[in-house]
N, C-alpha and C positions, 0 to 999 in steps of 0.2 A: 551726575556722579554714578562710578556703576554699584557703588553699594551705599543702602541707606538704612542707620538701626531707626525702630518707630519705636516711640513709647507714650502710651496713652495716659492723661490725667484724669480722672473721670471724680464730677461733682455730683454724679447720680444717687439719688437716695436710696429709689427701688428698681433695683436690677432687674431686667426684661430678658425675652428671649435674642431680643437684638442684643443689650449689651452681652451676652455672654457670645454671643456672634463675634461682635466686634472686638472680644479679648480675646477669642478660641484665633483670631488672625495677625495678631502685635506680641513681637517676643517679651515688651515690659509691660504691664498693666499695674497703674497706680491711680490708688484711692485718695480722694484730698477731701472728700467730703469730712467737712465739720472743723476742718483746719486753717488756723488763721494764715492771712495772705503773707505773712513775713513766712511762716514756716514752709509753705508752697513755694514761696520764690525760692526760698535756701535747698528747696527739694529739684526744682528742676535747674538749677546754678551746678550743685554737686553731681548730677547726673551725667551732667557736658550736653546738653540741647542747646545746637548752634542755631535750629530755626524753629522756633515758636509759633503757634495755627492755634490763635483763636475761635471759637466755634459758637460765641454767645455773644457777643459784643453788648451791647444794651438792654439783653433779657434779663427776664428773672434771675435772682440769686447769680452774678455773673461773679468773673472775675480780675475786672478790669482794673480796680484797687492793687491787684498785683501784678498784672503788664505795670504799671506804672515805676514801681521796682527793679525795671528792666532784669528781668532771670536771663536771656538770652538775650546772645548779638544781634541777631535780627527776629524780631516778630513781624506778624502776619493775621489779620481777622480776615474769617471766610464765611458766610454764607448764614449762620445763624442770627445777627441783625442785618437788615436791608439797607444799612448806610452806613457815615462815616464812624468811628469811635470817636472822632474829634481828639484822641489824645497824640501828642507829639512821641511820646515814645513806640507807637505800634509804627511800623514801617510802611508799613504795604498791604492792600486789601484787593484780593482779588474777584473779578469782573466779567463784564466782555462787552463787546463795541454795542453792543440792542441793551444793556442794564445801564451803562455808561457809558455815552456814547464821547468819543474823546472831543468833540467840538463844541460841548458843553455836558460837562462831568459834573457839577455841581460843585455844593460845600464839603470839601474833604480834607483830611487831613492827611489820610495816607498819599502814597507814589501807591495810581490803580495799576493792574499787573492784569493784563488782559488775557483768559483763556482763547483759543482757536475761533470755538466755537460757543454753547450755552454755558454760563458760570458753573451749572448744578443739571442733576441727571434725577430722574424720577425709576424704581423702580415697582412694577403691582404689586399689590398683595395675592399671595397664591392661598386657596382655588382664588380666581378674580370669577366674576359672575359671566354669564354670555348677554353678549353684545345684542341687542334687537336689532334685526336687520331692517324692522319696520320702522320709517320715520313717527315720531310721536303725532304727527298731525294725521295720519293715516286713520290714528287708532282713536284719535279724541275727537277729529272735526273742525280742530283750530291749532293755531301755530302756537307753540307754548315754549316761551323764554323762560333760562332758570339760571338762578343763584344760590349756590351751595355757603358761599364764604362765612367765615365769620361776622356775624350781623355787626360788632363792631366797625365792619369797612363799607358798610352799608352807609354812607352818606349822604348826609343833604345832596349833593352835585349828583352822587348816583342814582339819588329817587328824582331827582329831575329830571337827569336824559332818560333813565328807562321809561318817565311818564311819556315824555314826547315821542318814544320808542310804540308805545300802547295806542297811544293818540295814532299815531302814522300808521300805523299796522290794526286796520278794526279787527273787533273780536278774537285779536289773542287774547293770552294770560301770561302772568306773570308768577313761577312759583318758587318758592324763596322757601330754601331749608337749615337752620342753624340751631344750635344748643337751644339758647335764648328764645326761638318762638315755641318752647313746649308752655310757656308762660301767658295765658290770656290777657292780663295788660298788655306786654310787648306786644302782642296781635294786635291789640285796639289801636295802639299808638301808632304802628306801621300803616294799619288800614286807614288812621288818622291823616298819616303826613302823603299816602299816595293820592286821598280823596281833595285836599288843598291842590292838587294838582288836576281834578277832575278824573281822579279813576276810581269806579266803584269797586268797592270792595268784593261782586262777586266775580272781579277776574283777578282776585290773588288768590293763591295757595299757598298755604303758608305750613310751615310742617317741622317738627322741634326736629332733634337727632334721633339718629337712628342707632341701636345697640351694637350692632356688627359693622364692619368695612364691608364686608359682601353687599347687606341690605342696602347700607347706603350708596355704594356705585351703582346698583341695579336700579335704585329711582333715577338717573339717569336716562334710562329706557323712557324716560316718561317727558322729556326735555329736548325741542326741536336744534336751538340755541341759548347757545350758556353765554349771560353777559358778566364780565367782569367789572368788577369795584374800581371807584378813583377815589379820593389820589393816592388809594394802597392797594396796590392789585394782589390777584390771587396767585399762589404759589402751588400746592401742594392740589389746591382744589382745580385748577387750569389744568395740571397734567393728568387727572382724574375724569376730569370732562373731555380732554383728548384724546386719553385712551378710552373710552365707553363710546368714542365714536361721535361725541359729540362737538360742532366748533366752537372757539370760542370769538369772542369780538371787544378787543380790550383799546383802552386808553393811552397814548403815548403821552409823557409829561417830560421834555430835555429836566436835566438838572436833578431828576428825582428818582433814585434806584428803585425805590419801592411803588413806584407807579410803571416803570420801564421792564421789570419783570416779565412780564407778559407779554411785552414783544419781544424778548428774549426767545420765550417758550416758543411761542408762535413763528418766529424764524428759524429754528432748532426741525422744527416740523414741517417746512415752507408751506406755512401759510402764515405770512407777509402781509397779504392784501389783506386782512381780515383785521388790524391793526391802525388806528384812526388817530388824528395828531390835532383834532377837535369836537366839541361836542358835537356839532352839525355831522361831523365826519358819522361819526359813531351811528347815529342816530341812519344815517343813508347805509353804512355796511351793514344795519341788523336788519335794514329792514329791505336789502336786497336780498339778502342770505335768506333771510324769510320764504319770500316769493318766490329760488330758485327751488322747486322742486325736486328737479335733476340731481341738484349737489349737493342736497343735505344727505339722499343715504350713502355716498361718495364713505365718507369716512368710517359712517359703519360698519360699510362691505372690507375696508382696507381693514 
């Protein structure tokens, strides 16, 4: 079309300097918060919205209860849950052939609507911190793998392969940063479940959150290679580990958007190769990427 009106619904409680970003740029901005879904639908029905974009599918406080109402001719969920809505009235969810790959797309109920390229774009936070151009093994004396993600995606399956990652690789470390390890239980537990696998507790580092964005990209600097979660991989923390220069080494899973992410990111940035379609796989790309010398500060320098 050459002309499109936008008008935004927003469920937000406490307004940020983003949302007032993303109203200072749409000629409508409407409030729904606190408003029952009949009233919501009758609001964007009267308004004439031909195409409806989803942005929550299964998250908190969503409002999937009103797609169901059909307010619009055609809806659309995009990006804010990692898979299908399962509901017959949303039309269409948009994708791309590395998140969904069309030769086994999984359980969906949408028609996928394939982007060019990556489904979703990352951008810094500004100031972002500088980049070390020194590899972390230079400065520590050992190869040191890391995990930002939410500890919730931290799984049985990923404390597996990362052990056999540690086993394959002597005297790295493994250092692992999320909300939840500011908590000494969670510590005990994690050093619990990596030690049933034979790795001692003093090659983990374990490290709660950090209060800034800056602080926390800068531990980065401290992180040779970033392993990615299965079978929910990382989103926001992958492009975070990409730009700090650091690579990542993720999980291919057909059929499962939320594991397939990551080789989304990872082709968006050609690096393909670094993207494993088994555990064994996974296990020989970290710990080649380990050993290349050469090509860990490759990405820093870029």
């Amino acid at each position: 079309p050459t002309f499109v009106h936008v008008t935004c619904y927003s469920d937000v409680a406490n307004e940020d300097d983003k949302t007032r970003l993303f109203k200072s740029m749409v000629p409508r901005w409407r409030s729904t918060l606190g408003l029952p879904d009949d009233e919501v639908a009758s609001m964007i029905h009267s308004d004439g919205i031909d195409v409806l974009v989803d942005l929550t599918g299964h998250t908190g406080n969503n409002r999937l209860a009103m797609l169901v109402r059909r307010p619009a001719p055609v809806i659309v969920t995009w990006m804010g849950y990692p898979h299908t809505t399962g509901l017959s009235r949303v039309d269409y969810r948009i994708s791309d052939e590395h998140a969904d790959p069309p030769s086994a797309p999984g359980l969906t109920t949408e028609k996928l609507v394939y982007l060019p390229e990556c489904f979703l774009c990352y951008t810094p936070p500004e100031p972002a911190p500088v980049v070390s151009l020194r590899p972390a093994q230079e400065t520590y004396g050992s190869i040191t793998f890391g995990c930002f993600n939410n500890l919730a995606k931290v799984s049985t399956l990923s404390i597996r392969v990362w052990s056999r990652l540690l086993h394959e690789v002597p005297n790295s470390r493994l250092f692992l940063k999320s909300k939840a390890l500011l908590c000494p239980k969670v510590q005990d537990k994690f050093r619990q479940a990596f030690a049933s696998h034979g790795i001692e507790a003093a090659r983990l580092d374990l490290s709660g959150l950090q209060p800034q964005t800056g602080s926390h990209l800068q531990m980065y600097n401290l992180v040779d290679v970033a392993l990615d979660t299965a079978p929910y991989a990382g989103t926001t923390t992958t492009c975070e580990a990409l730009y700090m220069g650091v690579p990542v080494v993720t999980l291919r899973c057909p059929g499962i958007h939320a594991q397939n992410v990551g080789a989304s990111l990872l082709a968006a940035v050609q690096l393909e190769d670094l993207v494993s379609s088994s555990e064994e796989e996974f296990v020989c790309k970290a710990a080649m990427l380990a050993g290349h010398t050469t090509r860990l500060p490759g990405p820093r320098a870029g």
